[in-house]
C-alpha positions as CSV (number, residue, x, y, z in Angstrom):
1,X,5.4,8.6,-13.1
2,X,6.6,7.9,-9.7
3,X,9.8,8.3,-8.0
4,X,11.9,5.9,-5.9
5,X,13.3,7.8,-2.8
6,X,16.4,7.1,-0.9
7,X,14.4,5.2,1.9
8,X,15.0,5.4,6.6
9,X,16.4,1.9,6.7
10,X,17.6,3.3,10.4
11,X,16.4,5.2,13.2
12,X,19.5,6.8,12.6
13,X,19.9,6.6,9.1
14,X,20.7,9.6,7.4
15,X,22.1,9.0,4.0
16,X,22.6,5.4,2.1
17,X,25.0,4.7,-0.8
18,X,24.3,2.6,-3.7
19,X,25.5,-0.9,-3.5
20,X,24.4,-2.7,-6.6
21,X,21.3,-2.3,-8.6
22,X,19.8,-5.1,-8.8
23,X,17.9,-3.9,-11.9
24,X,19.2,-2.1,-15.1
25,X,17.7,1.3,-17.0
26,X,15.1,0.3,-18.9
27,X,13.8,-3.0,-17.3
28,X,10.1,-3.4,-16.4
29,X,9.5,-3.6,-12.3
30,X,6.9,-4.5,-10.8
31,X,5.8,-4.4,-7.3
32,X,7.7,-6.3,-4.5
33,X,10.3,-7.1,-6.6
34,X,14.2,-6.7,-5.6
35,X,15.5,-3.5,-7.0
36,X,18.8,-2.4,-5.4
37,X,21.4,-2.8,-2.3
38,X,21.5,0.0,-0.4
39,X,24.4,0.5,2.4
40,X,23.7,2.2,5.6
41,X,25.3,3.7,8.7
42,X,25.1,0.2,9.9
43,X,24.7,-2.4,7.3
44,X,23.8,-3.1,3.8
45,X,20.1,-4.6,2.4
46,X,18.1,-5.0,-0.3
47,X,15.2,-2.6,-0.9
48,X,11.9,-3.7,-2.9
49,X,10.5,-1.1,-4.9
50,X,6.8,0.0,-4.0
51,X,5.5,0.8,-7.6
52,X,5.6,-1.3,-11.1
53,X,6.6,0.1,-14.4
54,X,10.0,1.0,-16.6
55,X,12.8,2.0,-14.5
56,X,14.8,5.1,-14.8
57,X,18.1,5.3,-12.6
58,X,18.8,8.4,-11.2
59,X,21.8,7.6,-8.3
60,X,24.4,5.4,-9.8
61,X,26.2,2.4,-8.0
62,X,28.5,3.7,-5.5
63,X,26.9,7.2,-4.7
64,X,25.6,8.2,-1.5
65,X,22.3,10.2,-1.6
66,X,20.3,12.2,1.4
67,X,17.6,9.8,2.7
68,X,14.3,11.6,1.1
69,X,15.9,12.2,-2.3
70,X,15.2,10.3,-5.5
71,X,17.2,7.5,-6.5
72,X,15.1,6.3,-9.4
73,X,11.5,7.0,-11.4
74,X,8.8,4.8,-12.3
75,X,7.8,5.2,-16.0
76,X,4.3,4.5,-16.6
77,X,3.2,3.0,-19.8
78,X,3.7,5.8,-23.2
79,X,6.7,7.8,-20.9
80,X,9.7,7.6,-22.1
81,X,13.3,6.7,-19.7
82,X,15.9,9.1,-20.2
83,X,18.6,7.4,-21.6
84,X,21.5,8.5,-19.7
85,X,22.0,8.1,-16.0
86,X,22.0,11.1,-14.1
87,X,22.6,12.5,-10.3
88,X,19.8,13.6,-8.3
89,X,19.9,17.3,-8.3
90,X,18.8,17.5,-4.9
91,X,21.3,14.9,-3.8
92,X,23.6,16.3,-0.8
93,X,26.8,14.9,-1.2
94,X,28.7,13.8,2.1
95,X,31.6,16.0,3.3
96,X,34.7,14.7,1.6
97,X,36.1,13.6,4.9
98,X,33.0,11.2,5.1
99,X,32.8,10.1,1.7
100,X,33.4,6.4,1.5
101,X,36.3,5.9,-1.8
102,X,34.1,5.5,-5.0
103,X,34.5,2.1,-6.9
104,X,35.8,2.5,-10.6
105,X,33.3,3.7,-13.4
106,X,32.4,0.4,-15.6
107,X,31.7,1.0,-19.3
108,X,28.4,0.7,-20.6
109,X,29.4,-2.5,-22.4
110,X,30.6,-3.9,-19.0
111,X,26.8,-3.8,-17.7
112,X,26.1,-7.5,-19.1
113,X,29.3,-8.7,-17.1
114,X,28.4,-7.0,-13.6
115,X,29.5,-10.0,-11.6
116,X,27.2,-11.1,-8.3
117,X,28.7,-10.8,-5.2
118,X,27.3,-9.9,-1.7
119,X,27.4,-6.8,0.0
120,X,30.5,-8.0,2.2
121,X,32.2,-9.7,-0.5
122,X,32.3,-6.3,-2.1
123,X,33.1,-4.4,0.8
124,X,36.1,-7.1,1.3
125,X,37.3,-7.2,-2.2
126,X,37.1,-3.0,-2.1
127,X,39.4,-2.9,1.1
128,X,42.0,-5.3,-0.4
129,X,41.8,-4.4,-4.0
130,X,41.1,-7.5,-4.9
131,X,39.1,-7.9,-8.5
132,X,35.8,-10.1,-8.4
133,X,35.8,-10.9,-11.8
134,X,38.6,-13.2,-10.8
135,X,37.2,-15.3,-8.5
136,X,34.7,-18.0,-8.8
137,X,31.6,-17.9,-6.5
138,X,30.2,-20.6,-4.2
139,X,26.9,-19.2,-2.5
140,X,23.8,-19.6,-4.1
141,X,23.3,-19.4,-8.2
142,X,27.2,-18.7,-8.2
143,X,27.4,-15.7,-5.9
144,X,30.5,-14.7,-4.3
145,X,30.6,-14.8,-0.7
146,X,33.5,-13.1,1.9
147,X,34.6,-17.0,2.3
148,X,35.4,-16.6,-1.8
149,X,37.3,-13.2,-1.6
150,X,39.5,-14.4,1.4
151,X,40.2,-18.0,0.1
152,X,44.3,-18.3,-1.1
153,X,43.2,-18.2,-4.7
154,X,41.7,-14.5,-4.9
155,X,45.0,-13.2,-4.0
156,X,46.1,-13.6,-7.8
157,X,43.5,-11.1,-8.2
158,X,44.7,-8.4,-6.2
159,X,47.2,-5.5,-8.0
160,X,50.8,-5.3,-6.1
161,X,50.1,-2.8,-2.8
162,X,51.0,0.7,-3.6
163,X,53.5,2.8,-1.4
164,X,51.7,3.8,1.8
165,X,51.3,7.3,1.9
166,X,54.0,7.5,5.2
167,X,56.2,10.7,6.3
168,X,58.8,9.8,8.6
169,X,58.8,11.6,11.9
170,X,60.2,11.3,15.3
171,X,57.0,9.1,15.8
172,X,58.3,7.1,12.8
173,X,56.2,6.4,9.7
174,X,53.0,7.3,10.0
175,X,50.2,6.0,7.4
176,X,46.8,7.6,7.4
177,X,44.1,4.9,7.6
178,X,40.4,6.2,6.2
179,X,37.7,5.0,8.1
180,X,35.0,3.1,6.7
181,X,31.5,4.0,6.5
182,X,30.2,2.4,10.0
183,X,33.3,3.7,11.9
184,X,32.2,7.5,10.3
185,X,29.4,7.3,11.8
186,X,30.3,5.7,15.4
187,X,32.9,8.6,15.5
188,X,30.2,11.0,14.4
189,X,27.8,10.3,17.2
190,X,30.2,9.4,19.9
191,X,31.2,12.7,19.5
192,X,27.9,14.3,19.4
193,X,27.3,12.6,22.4
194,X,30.1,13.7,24.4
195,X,29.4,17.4,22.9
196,X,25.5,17.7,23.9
197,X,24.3,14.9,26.4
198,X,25.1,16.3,30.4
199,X,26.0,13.2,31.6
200,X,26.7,11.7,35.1
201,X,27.7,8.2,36.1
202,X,26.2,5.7,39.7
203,X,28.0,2.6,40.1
204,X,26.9,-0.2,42.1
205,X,29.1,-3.4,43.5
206,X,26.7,-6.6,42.5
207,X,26.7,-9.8,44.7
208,X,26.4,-12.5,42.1
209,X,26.9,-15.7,44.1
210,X,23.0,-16.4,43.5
211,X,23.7,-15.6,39.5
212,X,26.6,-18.2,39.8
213,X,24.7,-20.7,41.6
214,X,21.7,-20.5,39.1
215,X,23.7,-21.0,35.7
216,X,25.7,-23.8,37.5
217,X,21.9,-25.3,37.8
218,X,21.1,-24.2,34.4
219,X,24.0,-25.6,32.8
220,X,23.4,-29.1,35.2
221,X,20.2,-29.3,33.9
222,X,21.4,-29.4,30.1
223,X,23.8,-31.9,30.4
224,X,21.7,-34.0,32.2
225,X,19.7,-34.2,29.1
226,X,16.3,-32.3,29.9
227,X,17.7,-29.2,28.4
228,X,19.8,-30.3,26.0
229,X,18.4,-28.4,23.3
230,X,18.3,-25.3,25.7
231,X,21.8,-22.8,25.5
232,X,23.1,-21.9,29.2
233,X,22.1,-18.2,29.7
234,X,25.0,-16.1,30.1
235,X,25.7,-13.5,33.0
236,X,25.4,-11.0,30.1
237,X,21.6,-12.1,29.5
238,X,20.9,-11.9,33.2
239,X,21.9,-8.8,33.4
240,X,19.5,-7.8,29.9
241,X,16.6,-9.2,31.9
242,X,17.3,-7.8,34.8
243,X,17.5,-4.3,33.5
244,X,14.5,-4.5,30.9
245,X,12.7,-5.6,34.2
246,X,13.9,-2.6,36.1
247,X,13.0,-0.4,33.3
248,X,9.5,-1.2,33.3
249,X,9.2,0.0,36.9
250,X,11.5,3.3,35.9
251,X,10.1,4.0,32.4
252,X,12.2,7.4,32.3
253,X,15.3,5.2,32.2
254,X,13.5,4.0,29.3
255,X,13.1,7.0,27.5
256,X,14.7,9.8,24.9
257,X,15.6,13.7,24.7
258,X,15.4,15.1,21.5
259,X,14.5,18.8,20.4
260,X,13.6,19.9,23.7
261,X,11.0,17.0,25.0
262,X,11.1,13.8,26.9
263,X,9.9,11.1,25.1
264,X,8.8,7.7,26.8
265,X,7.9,4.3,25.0
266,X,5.9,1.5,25.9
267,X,8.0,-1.0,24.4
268,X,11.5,-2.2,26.8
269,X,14.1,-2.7,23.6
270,X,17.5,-3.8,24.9
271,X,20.7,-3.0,22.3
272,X,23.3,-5.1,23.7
273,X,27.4,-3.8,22.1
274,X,28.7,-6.5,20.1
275,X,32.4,-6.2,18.7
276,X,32.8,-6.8,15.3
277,X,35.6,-6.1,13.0
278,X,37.1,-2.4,13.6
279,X,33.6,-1.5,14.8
280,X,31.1,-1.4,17.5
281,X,27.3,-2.5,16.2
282,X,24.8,-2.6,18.8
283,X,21.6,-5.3,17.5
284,X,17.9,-4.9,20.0
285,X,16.5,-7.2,21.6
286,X,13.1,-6.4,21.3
287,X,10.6,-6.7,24.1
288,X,13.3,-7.8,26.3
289,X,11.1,-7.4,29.6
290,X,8.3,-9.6,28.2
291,X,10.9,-12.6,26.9
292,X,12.2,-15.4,28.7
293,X,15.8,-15.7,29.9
294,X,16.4,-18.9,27.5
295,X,14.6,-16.2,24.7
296,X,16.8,-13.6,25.1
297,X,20.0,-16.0,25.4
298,X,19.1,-17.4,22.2
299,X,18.1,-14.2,20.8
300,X,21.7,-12.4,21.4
301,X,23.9,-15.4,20.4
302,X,21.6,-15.4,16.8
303,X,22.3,-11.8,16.8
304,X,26.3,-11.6,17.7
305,X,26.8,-14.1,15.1
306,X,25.3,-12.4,12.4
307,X,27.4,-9.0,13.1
308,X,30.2,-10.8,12.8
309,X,29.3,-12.2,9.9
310,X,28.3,-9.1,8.0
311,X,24.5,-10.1,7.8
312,X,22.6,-8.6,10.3
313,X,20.6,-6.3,9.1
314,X,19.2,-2.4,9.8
315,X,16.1,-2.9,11.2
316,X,17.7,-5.3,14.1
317,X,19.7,-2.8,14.3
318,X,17.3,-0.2,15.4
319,X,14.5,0.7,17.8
320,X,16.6,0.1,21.2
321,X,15.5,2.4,24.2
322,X,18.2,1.5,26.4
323,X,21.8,-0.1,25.8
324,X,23.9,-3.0,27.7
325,X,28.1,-2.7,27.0
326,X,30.0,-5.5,28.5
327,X,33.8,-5.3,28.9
328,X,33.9,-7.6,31.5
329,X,35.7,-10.8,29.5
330,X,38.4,-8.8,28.8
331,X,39.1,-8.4,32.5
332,X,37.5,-4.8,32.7
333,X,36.5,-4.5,36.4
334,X,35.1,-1.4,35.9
335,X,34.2,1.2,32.8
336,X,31.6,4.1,31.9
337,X,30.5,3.7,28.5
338,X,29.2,6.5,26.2
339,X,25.5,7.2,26.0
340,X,23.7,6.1,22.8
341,X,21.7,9.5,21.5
342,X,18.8,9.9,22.4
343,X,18.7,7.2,25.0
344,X,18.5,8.2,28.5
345,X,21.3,5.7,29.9
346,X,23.5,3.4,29.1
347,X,24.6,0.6,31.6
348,X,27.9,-1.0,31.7
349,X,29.4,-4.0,33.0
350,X,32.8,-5.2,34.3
351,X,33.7,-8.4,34.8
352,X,32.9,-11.1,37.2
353,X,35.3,-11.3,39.9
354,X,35.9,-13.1,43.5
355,X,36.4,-10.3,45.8
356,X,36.6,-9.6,49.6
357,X,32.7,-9.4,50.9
358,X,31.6,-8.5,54.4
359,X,28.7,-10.7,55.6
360,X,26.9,-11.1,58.8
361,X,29.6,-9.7,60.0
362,X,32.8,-11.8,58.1
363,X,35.0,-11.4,55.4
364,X,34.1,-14.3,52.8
365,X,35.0,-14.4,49.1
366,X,32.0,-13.9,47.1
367,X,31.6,-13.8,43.5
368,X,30.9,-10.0,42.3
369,X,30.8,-7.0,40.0
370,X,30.8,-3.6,39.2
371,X,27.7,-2.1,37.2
372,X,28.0,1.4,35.6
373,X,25.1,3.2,34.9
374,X,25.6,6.2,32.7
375,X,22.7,8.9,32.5
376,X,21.4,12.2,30.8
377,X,20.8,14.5,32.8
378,X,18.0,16.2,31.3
379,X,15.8,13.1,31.4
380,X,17.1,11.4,34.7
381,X,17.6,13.2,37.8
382,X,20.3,11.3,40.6
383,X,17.5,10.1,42.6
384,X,15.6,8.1,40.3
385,X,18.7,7.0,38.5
386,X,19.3,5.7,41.8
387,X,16.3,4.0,41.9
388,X,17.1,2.1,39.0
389,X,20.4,0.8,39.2
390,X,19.5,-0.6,43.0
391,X,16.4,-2.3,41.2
392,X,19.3,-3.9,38.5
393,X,21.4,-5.1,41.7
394,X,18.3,-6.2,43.7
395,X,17.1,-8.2,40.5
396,X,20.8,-9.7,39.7
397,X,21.1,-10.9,43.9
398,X,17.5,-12.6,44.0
399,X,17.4,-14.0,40.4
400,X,14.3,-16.1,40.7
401,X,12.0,-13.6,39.1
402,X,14.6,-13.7,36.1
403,X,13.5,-17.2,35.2
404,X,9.8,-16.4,35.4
């Protein structure tokens, strides 16, 4: 007999609730084979088991279990499967404040009927009560996609709203919104974060008029067809190559504090912020310092597309050393964003402006902006901090060795 654990599907990762199994108590598995959909802190995936044999669930759809603690067993051949389902006794169970809202016990008869959705779809239907045995899949072999859930004709499916749960104050109504499993867990470590790390900020004003002049060459280039299958870097990826270059010359930028010791890595791994709905998901790009600029351009746009559409998934999630957060299209000339534990710093950029610039002695308009670079203390000192963030602006001003 051997046991199926609750698997680190994160470097942050520690709890993951059951999605869907993908298998049902009783059935033979064998090695490699899809067995369930398990949702993390920051997305949902399907986990193949490791060992062949009969399957006995232990953690039932919908429950969240401590990573490290048996979900299921492996029967060999002449052991017999229990025939009810239970909990893990070791299971922790999340603080009721954290719990995500439990979907509806089926009966066993329903198990035949368990209708195939994806993990977004669900999560979708879930928010807006909406019943997916009433709606009619189009993704592959008849699996219902968010596209179905959203579509004119689910809304039949969905029960009248209840009464929101307001009081009426001299604020007005007031309606208590719960928080979904990813925003938990931002609010969790943002607040960790501003609890442990001793932070201090360096900002730096950025001349970008030879940034502005290379994309306008980039983006010439492409249109005059010898790049047409190229994508025009963005500022955003300039500034991604210029800092994974910078950190390779400052690897303590590059490194972690946890449990007392400084931790450096040989690998430059570049989480870049994405928005997506109600939450903040930060996807690496790995090796940013060893990739070209049209690599990493193509790399982040893949990336930013798939957060938005609910498909990235927890290992590109993972792994960053170092974090990029741009607020600058939103007008944002300037902003200090919150460390990512156990990263040493976390740089962040406003946007690109005209502004007043003395040179040689003139005032000229220049095209600049304002880089943010904000550190823990314990693993960078102001000096070589310093260091880096000059390296960043030095890179952005001269940005031929970006395109090497």
């Amino acid at each position: 007999m051997g046991e199926i654990v609750m698997p680190r599907l994160s470097d942050t990762m520690e709890e993951g609730t059951i999605l869907r199994w993908l298998k049902k108590d009783g059935d033979t598995v064998a090695r490699g084979e899809e067995l369930v959909e398990i949702e993390t802190d920051k997305a949902a995936m399907i986990y193949e088991s490791d060992l062949q044999g009969t399957l006995e669930i232990l953690a039932s759809e919908g429950q969240t279990v401590t990573v490290g603690v048996a979900i299921a067993r492996i029967l060999g051949p002449g052991e017999s499967a229990q025939a009810a389902v239970q909990a893990p006794p070791a299971s922790v169970p999340a603080p009721a404040a954290r719990a995500p809202q439990q979907p509806p016990a089926r009966a066993a008869g329903e198990e035949q009927d368990r209708v195939r959705a994806s993990p977004l779809a669900r999560r979708v239907a879930q928010e807006g009560g909406i019943d997916l045995h009433g709606i009619t899949g189009s993704g592959p072999g008849g699996r219902i996609v968010k596209a179905d859930v959203l579509s004119p004709s689910s809304a039949a499916a969905a029960p009248a709203p209840a009464a929101p749960d307001a009081v009426a104050t001299a604020k007005g109504q007031s309606t208590a919104v719960e928080l979904n499993r990813t925003q938990q867990t931002v609010a969790r470590r943002m607040a960790e974060a501003k609890a442990t790390i001793p932070e201090f900020t360096l900002q730096i004003d950025v001349d970008m008029h030879e940034c502005v002049e290379l994309r306008t060459e980039l983006k010439r280039i492409a249109a005059s067809g010898a790049g047409q299958a190229a994508r025009t870097p963005t500022y955003n990826d300039m500034i991604v190559k210029a800092a994974a270059l910078a950190l390779r010359e400052h690897p303590r930028g590059n490194g972690s504090y946890r449990d007392g010791k400084l931790t450096l890595y040989s690998r430059v791994n570049i989480g870049v912020a994405v928005a997506a709905e109600n939450a903040l998901v930060v996807p690496t790009v790995f090796d940013a310092d060893e990739k070209s600029l049209g690599e990493i351009s193509r790399e982040t746009r893949e990336l930013a597309e798939r957060v938005r559409a609910g498909t990235i998934t927890p290992p590109e999630l993972g792994g960053g050393t170092f974090t990029v957060s741009n607020l600058g299209m939103y007008g944002i000339s300037s902003f200090t964003a919150i460390i990512n534990p156990p990263q040493a710093a976390i740089l962040s950029v406003g946007a690109l402006q005209e502004r007043p610039w003395v040179q040689d002695g003139a005032v000229v308009a220049r095209h600049a902006m304002t880089l943010t670079l904000a550190c823990d203390h314990r693993i960078l000192y102001g000096a070589e901090a310093a260091q880096l963030l000059a390296r960043v602006r030095e890179l952005l001003e001269s940005p031929a060795a970006l395109t090497l």
